[in-house]
N, C-alpha and C positions, 0 to 999 in steps of 0.2 A: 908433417903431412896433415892433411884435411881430411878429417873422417865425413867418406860419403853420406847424402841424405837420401837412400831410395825412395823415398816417397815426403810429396808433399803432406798437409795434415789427412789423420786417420780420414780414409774414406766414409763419407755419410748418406753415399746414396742408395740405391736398389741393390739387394744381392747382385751378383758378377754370373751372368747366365754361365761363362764358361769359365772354370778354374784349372790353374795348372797347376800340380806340383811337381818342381821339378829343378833342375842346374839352372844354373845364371853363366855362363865366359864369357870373355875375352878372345876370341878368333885371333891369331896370330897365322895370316895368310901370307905364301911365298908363293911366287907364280914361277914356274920352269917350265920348260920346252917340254919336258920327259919326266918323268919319276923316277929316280936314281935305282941301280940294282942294289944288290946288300955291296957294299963294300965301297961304294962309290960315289963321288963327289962332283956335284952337277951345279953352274952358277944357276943363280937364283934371276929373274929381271926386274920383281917387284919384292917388297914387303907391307903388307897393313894390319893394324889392329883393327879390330871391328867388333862388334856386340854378337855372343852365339851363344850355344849351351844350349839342347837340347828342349828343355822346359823351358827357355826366353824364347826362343826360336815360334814355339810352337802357341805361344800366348800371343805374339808381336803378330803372327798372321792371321789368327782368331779375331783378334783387335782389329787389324787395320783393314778386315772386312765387314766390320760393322758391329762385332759382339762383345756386349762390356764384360769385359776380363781381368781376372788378377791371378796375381803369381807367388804360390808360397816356396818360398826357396831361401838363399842367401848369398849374398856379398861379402867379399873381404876387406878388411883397412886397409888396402893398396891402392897404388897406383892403377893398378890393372880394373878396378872397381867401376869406374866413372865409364870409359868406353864399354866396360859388358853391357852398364846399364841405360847405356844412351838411346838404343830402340825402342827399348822398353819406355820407355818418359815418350817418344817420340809420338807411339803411336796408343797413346793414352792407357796404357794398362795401369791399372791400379797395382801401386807395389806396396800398401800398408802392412803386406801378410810376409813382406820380403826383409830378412834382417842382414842386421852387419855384422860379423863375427870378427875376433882379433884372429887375422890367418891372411891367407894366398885366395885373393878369389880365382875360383878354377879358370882354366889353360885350355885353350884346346889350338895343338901345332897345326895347318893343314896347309897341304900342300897338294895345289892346283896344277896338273899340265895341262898341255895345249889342246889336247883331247876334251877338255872340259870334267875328264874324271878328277879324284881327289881321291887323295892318301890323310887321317886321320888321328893324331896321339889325344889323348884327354888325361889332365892333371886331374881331379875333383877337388883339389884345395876345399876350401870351407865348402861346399856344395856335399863333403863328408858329414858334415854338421846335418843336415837335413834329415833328421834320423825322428822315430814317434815320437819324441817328447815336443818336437820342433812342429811337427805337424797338428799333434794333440794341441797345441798352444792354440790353433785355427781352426778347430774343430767347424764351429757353424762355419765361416768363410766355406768352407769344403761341401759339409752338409746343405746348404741353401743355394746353392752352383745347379741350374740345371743339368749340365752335361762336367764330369770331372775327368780329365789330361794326366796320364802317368808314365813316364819310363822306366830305363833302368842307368840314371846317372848319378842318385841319390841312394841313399840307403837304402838294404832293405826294408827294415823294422821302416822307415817314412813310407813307404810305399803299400806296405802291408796296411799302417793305420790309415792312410787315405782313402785305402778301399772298402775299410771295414765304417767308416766314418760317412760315405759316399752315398746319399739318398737319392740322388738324379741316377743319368746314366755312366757309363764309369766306362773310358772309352784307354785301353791300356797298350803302348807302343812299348815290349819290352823289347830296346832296343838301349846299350848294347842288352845281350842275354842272361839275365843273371839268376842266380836261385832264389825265387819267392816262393810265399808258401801256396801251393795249387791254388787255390781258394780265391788268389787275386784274378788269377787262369780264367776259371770258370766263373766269375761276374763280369768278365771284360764283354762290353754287347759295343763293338767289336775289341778283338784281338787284334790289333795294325804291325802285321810284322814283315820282313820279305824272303825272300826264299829261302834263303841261309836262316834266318833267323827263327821261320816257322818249323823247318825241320829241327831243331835243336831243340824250340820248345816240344814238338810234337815225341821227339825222344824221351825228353822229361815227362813228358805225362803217361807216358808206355805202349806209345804208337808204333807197332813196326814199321810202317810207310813212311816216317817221319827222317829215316837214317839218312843225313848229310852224306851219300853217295853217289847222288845222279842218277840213280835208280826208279825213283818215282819220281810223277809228273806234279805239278802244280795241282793240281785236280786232285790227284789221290794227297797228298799232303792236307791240302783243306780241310778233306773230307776228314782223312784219320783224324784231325782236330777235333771237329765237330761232333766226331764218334765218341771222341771221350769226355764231351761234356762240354767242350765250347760254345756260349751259346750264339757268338757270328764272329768272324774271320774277316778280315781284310789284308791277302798276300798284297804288295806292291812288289811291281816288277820294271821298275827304272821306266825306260822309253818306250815299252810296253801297256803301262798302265797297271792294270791292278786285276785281281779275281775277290770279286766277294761269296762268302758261301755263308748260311744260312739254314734253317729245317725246313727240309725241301726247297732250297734254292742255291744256286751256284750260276753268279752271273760276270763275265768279263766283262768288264771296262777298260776301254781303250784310251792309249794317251792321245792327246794333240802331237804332231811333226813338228817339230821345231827346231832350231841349229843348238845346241848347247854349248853354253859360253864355259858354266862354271853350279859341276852340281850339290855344289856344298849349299847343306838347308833346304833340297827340294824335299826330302823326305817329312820332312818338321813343317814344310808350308803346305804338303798334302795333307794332314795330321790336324794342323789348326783349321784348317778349312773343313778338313770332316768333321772337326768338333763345332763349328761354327753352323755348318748344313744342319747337325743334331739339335743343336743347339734352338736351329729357328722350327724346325719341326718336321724337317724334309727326312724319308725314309733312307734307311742305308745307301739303298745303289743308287740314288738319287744325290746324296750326299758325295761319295764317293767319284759320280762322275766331274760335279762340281770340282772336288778335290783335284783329280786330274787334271783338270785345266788348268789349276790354279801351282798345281806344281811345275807341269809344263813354261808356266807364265817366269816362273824363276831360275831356271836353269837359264834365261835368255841372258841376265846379267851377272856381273861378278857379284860373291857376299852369299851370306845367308839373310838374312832381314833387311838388309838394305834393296834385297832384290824383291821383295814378298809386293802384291798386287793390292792396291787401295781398291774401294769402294768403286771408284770412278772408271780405274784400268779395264781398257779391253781386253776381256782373255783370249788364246786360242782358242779354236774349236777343229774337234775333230772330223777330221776329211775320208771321204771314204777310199 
């Protein structure tokens, strides 16, 4: 086997305005009519590998909107290696801060129906590796980043030192939800989470409003965030768009109309796109509505990165 080369030689030019830390996969997409119940066996009409992972996802559309970006993560000696990383190379991300580990680079199952919704499994293979000694390794790469990209695909302890490490702005999708130590919580300027996900955080931090029951509104969720010390919020809300809240500010943004092909990665090309708006110097909701577009723009094609909007791409705009 050919041990991949994420990157060509070390990068020698300007800090990387936007950095991610984050997963590297392997998409392994199956397209069905339906989504199978529990029990049940549905033919499939396609299959493809394709480049995903969260933190690739969200570097690839930062990048290929015009912001020099790199990506501290890691690959495995597998086969599965070359396709995670083929977006990434594509659309110029610097991957000097990306390693190879002997293991499985991460998996992600996803399974597309006709609706254009998606069903989700995530392997983390070596994307486990990602852990502070792996981040400590990039200390400056992270620290000299205008704006820094973090989920919850990778470790905690990575996640924790990237934030403690993070002299720009530190922009935090815990997504999925995982237990960090508050602390990464309240320097997130924004929090990028979605309904489900802000209410869990908001439980964690000891929000009543925050209880996963349908009980509270989008509104009050925010809010109880921002009560306990968040210092700005970004809920997304699918084909909706998104609510930003802020100290004394709470403002909805709308998505563009569009037909949706296939929503796997709109969430991660809203993400990059916000870190990219921050990144140039644009304020939140400004940011934000940009993002919108720019996520609307990817639901139109199948893929996660392969569907993300270049520099050139017309995006939608919102109609009234």
């Amino acid at each position: 086997m050919t041990t991949p080369t994420p990157s060509s030689p070390p990068h020698d030019g300007p800090p990387a305005r936007v950095v991610v830390v984050g997963s590297t996969n392997a998409d392994l997409l199956a397209r069905v009519a339906a989504h199978p119940a529990p029990g049940e066996t549905v033919l499939g009409e396609s299959m493809d590998v394709l480049p995903g992972g969260k933190g690739a996802n969200q570097a690839v559309a930062a990048a290929r909107l015009g912001s020099p970006t790199a990506l501290v993560g890691a690959v495995g000696d597998d086969a599965f290696a070359e396709p995670a990383l083929a977006g990434l190379r594509e659309a110029g991300v610097d991957l000097s801060a990306l390693a190879v580990r002997s293991g499985t680079t991460g998996i992600a199952l996803v399974t597309v129906a006709a609706d254009g919704e998606n069903s989700i499994v995530v392997i983390p293979g070596v994307n486990a590796t990602v852990d502070a000694d792996a981040v400590r390794a990039h200390h400056d790469v992270v620290a000299h980043a205008a704006v820094v990209v973090l989920q919850g695909e990778i470790p905690r302890s990575g996640i924790e030192q990237a934030a403690r490490a993070t002299r720009g702005r530190l922009v935090v999708n815990l997504a999925p939800v995982i237990d960090v130590d508050p602390d990464v919580l309240l320097a997130a300027d924004p929090l990028v989470v979605n309904e489900h996900e802000a209410a869990l955080v908001a439980r964690a931090l000891g929000a009543s409003d925050g209880a996963p029951d349908g009980a509270g509104t989008d509104e009050a969720v925010v809010t109880a965030l921002l009560a306990r010390g968040v210092r700005s919020v970004v809920m997304t809300l699918g084909p909706r768009g998104a609510l930003v809240g802020a100290r004394d500010l709470l403002v909805p943004v709308p998505s563009p109309r569009v037909d949706a092909v296939d929503t796997t990665g709109a969430g991660d090309a809203f993400v990059g796109a916000l870190a990219h708006g921050l990144a140039a110097g644009d304020d939140l909701v400004t940011a934000a509505r940009f993002a919108a577009r720019v996520g609307a723009f990817a639901v139109r094609s199948v893929g996660a990165q392969s569907s993300y909007p270049g520099r050139a791409d017309e995006l939608p705009e919102v109609t009234a």
